[in-house]
C-alpha positions in Angstrom: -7.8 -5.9 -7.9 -6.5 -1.8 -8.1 -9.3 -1.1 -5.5 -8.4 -4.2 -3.3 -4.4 -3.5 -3.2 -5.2 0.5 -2.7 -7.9 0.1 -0.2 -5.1 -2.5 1.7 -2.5 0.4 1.7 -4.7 3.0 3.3 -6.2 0.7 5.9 -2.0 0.0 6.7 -1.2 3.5 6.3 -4.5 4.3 8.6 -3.6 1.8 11.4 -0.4 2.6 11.2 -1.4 6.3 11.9 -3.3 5.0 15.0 -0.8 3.3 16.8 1.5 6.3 16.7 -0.9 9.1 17.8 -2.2 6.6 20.5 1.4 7.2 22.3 1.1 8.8 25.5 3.9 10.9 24.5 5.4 12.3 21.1 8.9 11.4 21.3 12.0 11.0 18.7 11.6 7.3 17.9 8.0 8.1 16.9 8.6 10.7 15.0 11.6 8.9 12.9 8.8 6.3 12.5 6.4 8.4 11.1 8.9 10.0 8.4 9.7 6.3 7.6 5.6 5.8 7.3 4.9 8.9 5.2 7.6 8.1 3.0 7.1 4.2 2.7 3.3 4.0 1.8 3.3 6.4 -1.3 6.4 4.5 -2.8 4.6 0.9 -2.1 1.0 2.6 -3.4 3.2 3.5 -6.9 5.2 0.2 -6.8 2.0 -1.8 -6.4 -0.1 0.9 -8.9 3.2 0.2 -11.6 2.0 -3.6 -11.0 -1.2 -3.4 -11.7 -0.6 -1.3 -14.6 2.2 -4.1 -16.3 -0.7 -6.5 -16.0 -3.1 -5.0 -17.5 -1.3 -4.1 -20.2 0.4 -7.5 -21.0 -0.8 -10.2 -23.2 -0.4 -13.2 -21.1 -1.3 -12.9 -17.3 0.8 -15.0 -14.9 -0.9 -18.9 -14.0 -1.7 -17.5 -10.5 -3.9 -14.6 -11.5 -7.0 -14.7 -13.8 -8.7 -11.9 -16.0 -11.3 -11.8 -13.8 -9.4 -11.6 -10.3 -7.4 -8.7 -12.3 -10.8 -6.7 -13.4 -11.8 -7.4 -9.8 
């Protein structure tokens, strides 16, 4: 489940990459969006990272998520 979450983090971070430096022109709004961007995805990579972490150091996983989806 860590690889799934941090591979889905990079592929949003990557796309999101994309669709900025495919702009025809560098201009302010892009470049407030891409401080937003390189600021955002390393705090949601931690949050999600702490996540992970909680459950696999807790006793008793939530009803939704198995010990095998978590090893996964």
């Amino acid at each position: 489940m860590k690889k799934k979450i941090i591979v889905l983090a990079v592929t949003l971070f990557v796309a999101s990459i994309m669709l900025i430096s495919c702009s025809s022109k560098e201009s302010p709004e892009m470049a407030a969006k891409w401080t937003a961007l390189s600021a955002g995805v390393p705090q949601m990579i931690e949050a999600l990272q702490s996540r992970v972490d909680m459950l696999s150091q807790s006793s008793e996983l939530p009803e939704s998520i198995s010990a095998e989806v978590l090893e996964s």
